[in-house]
C-alpha positions as CSV (number, residue, x, y, z in Angstrom):
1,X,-14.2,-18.4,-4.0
2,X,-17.0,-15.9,-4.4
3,X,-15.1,-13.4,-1.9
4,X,-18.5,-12.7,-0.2
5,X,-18.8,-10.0,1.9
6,X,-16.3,-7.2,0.9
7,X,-17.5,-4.0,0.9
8,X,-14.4,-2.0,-0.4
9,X,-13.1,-4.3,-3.1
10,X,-14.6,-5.4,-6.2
11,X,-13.2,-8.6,-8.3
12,X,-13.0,-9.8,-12.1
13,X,-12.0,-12.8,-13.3
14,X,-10.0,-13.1,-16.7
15,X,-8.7,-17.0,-17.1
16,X,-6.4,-17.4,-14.2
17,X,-5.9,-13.8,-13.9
18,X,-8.2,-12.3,-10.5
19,X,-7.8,-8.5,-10.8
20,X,-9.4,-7.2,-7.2
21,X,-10.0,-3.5,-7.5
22,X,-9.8,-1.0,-4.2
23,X,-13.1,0.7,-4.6
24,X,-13.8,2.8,-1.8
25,X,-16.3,5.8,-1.5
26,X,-14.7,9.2,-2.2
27,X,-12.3,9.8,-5.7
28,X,-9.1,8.5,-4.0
29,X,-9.7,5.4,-2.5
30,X,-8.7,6.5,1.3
31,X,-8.3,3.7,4.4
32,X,-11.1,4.3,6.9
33,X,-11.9,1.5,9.4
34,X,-13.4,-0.6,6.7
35,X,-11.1,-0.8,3.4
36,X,-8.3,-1.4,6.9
37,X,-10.0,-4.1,7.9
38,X,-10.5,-5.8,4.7
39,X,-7.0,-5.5,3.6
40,X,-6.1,-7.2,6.5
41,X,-8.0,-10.4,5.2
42,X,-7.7,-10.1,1.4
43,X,-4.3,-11.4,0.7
44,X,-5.2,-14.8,2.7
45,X,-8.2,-15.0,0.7
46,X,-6.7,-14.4,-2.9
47,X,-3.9,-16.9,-1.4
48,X,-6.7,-19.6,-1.0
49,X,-8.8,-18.9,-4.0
50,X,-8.5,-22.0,-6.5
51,X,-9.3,-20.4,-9.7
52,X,-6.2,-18.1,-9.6
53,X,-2.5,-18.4,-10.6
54,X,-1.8,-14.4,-10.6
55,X,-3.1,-11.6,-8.9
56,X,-3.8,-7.9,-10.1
57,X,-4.0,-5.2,-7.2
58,X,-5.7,-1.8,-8.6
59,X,-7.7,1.0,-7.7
60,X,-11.1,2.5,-9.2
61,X,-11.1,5.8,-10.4
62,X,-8.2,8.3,-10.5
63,X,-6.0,7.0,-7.5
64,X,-5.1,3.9,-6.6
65,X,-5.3,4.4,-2.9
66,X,-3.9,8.2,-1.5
67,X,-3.2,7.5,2.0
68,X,-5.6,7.5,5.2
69,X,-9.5,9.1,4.9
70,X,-9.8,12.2,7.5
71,X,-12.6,11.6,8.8
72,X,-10.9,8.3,10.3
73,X,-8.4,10.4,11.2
74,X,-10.2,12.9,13.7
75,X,-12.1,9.6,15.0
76,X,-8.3,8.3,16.1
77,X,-6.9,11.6,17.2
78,X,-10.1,12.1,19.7
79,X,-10.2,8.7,20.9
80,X,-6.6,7.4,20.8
81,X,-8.4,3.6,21.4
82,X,-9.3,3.3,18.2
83,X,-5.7,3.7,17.0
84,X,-4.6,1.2,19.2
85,X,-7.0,-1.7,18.3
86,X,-5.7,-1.4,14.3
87,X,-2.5,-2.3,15.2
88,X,-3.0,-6.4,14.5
89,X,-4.4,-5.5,11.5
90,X,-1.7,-3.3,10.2
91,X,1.0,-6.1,10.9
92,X,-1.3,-8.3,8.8
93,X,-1.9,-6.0,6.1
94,X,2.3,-6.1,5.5
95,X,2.7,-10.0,6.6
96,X,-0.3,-11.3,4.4
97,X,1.2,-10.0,1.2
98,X,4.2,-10.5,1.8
99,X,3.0,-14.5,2.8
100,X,0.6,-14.9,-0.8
101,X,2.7,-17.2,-2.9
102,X,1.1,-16.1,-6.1
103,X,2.3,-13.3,-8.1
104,X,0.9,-10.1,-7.9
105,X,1.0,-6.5,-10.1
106,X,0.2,-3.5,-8.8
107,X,-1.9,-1.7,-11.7
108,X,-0.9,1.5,-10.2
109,X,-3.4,3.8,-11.6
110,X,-3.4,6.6,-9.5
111,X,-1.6,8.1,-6.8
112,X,-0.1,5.7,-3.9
113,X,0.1,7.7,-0.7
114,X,1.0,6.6,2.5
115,X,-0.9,3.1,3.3
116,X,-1.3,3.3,-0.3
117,X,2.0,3.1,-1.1
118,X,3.2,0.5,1.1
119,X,0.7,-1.8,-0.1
120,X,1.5,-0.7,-3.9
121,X,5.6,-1.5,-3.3
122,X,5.0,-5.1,-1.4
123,X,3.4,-5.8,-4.8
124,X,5.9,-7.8,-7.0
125,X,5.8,-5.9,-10.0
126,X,4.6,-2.0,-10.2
127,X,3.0,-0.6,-13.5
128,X,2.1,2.7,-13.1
129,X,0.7,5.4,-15.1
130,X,3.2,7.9,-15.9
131,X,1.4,10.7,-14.5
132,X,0.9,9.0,-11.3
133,X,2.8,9.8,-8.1
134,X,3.7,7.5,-5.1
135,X,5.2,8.8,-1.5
136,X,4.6,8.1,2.5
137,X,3.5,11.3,3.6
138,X,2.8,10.0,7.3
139,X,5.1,12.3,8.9
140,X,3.2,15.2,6.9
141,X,0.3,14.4,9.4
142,X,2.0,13.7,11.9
143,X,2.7,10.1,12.5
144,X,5.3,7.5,12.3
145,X,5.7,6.0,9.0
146,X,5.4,2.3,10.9
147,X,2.6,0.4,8.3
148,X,5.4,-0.8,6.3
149,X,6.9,2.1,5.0
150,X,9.9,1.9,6.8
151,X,10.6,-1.6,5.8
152,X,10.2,-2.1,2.6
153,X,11.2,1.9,1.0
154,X,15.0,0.8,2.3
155,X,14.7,-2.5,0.9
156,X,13.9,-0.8,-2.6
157,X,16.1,2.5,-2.5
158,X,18.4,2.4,-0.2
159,X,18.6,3.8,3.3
160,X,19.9,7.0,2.6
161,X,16.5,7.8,-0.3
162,X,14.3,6.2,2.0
163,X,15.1,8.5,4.9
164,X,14.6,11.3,2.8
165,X,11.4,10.3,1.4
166,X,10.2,9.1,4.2
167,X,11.1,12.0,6.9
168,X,10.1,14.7,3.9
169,X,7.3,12.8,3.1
170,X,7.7,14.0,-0.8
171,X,5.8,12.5,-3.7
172,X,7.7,11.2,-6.7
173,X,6.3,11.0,-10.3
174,X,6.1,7.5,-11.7
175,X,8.2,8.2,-14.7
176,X,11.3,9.2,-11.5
177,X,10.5,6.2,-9.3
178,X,11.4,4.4,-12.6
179,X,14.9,4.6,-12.2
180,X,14.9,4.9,-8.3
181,X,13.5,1.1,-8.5
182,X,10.5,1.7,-6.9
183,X,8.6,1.2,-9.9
184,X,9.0,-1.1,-12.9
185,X,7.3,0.5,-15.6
186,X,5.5,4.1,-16.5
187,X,3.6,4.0,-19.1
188,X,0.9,6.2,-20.5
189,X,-2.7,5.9,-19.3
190,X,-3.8,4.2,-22.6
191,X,-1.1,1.8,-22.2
192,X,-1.4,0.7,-19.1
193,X,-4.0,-2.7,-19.3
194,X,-1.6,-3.8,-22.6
195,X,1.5,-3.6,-20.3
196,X,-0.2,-5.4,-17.4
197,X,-1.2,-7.8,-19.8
198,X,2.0,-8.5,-21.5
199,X,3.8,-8.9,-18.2
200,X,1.0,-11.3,-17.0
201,X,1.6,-13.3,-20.0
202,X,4.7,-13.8,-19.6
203,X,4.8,-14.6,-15.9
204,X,2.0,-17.1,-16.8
205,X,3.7,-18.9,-19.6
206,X,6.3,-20.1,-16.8
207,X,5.3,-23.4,-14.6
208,X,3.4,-22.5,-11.7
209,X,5.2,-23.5,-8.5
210,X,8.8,-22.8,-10.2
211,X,7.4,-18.7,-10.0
212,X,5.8,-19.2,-6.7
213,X,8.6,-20.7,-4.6
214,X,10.9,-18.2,-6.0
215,X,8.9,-15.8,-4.9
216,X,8.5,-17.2,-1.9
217,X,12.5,-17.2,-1.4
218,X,12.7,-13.8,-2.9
219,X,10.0,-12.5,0.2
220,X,11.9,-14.7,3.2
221,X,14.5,-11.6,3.8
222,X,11.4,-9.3,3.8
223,X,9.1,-11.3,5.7
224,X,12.1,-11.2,8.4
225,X,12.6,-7.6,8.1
226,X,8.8,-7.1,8.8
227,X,8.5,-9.0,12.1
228,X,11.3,-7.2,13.3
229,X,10.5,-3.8,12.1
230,X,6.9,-3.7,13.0
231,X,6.3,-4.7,16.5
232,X,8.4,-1.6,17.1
233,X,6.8,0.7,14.6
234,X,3.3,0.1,15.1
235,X,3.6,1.4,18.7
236,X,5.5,4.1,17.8
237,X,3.0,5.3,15.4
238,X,0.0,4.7,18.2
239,X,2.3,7.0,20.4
240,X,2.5,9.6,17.5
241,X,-1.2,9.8,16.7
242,X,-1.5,11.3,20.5
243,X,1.0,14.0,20.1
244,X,-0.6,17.7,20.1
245,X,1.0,18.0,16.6
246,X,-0.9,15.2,15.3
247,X,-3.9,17.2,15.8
248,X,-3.2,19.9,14.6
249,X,-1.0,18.4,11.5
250,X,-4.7,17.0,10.5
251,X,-6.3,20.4,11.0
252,X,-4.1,22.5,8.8
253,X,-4.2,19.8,6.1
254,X,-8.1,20.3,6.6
255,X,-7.9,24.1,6.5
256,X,-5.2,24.0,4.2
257,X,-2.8,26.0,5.6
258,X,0.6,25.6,6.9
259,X,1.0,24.2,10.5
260,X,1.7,25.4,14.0
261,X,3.7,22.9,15.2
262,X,4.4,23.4,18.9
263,X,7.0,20.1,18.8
264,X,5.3,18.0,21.2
């Protein structure tokens, strides 16, 4: 498959290895309309390519994908529509991935905010650069964390971490979300493509379908847990983005200054 078309990924072959790389305009890879879009496709179409056994998810740059692009974000907060008609794809971002039977790592190279993040933990296996951070921040601009977040941070941590992490909205170093089992390995910059590597290898030295059906069992709990998490959450978060502080969580971020929250 040539993956024609795609306008916010780029992809590399390496023998059965297909490393598609986030590469959207700006340093940190933020979601605007068109990266949303295409992730809602790309995990279908790495699913169906024939010259692939494993998958690596990364980003370009310094961040592997930080969370939502403003811009997008004033479009949505003045015309609330435009929220509302991303709601199939956001269901399909978090069902696609969790649906592709091949293995993928998460090259995390860069921060993983919000969107970013949720897409980074659905991964099978996280390798991060040490210095990187991952955390939803959602609530931090005023929405509901209801991409994912709130499915699959209690499947990893624990209900008690997620809701702190998620209703802080905190960011946590790679080398903590080590022990927290969010992530599976730091390492240093430098070591990051040997580490990928090496746990390719050894994913691909094992027969095919005996790795893919267990992933497959591995995903059915959270494959349930996302059809019945997300036709709730996604309206919730289309309510939130139409809440006064919405607006005005965006502008302060913007201005940079702390927000007036008037609690509607």
């Amino acid at each position: 498959m040539a993956f024609e078309g795609y306008e916010r990924f780029e992809f590399a072959r390496e023998g059965r290895i297909l490393t598609a790389t986030i590469s959207a305009p700006g340093p940190v890879n933020a979601v605007d309309a068109a990266l949303h879009a295409e992730l809602a496709r790309v995990f279908a179409d790495l699913q169906h390519d024939p010259d692939s056994d494993l998958i690596v998810l990364t980003g370009k740059g310094r961040a592997f994908c930080a969370g939502g692009d403003f811009d997008w974000f004033d479009e949505q907060i003045a015309n609330p529509q435009k929220f509302r008609e991303i709601g199939w794809e956001a269901k399909r971002i978090v069902t696609s991935l969790l649906e592709l039977e091949k293995p993928i790592i998460c090259r995390m190279n860069g921060a993983a905010a919000g969107l970013g993040a949720t897409v980074a933990l659905l991964c099978d296996i996280i390798i991060a650069d040490e210095t990187a951070a991952i955390g939803d921040p959602h609530v931090k601009v005023g929405l509901v964390a209801g991409d994912g977040g709130a499915v699959i941070w209690p499947a990893l941590v624990g209900m008690a971490r997620a809701k702190e992490y998620l209703l802080t909205g905190d960011l946590i170093r790679a080398k903590d979300a080590v022990g927290m089992g969010l992530v599976n390995h730091a390492v240093p910059a430098e070591q990051l493509d040997a580490k990928v590597a090496e746990v390719a290898a050894k994913i691909l030295g094992n027969p095919r379908f005996a790795v893919r059906w267990t992933k497959v069992v591995m995903n059915q709990t959270l494959r349930q847990l996302a059809v019945q998490s997300m036709d709730a959450s996604i309206p919730y978060e289309t309510l939130s983005n139409m809440t006064a502080d919405r607006a005005e969580a965006v502008a302060a971020f913007r201005e940079r200054r702390a927000p007036v929250l008037s609690g509607d």
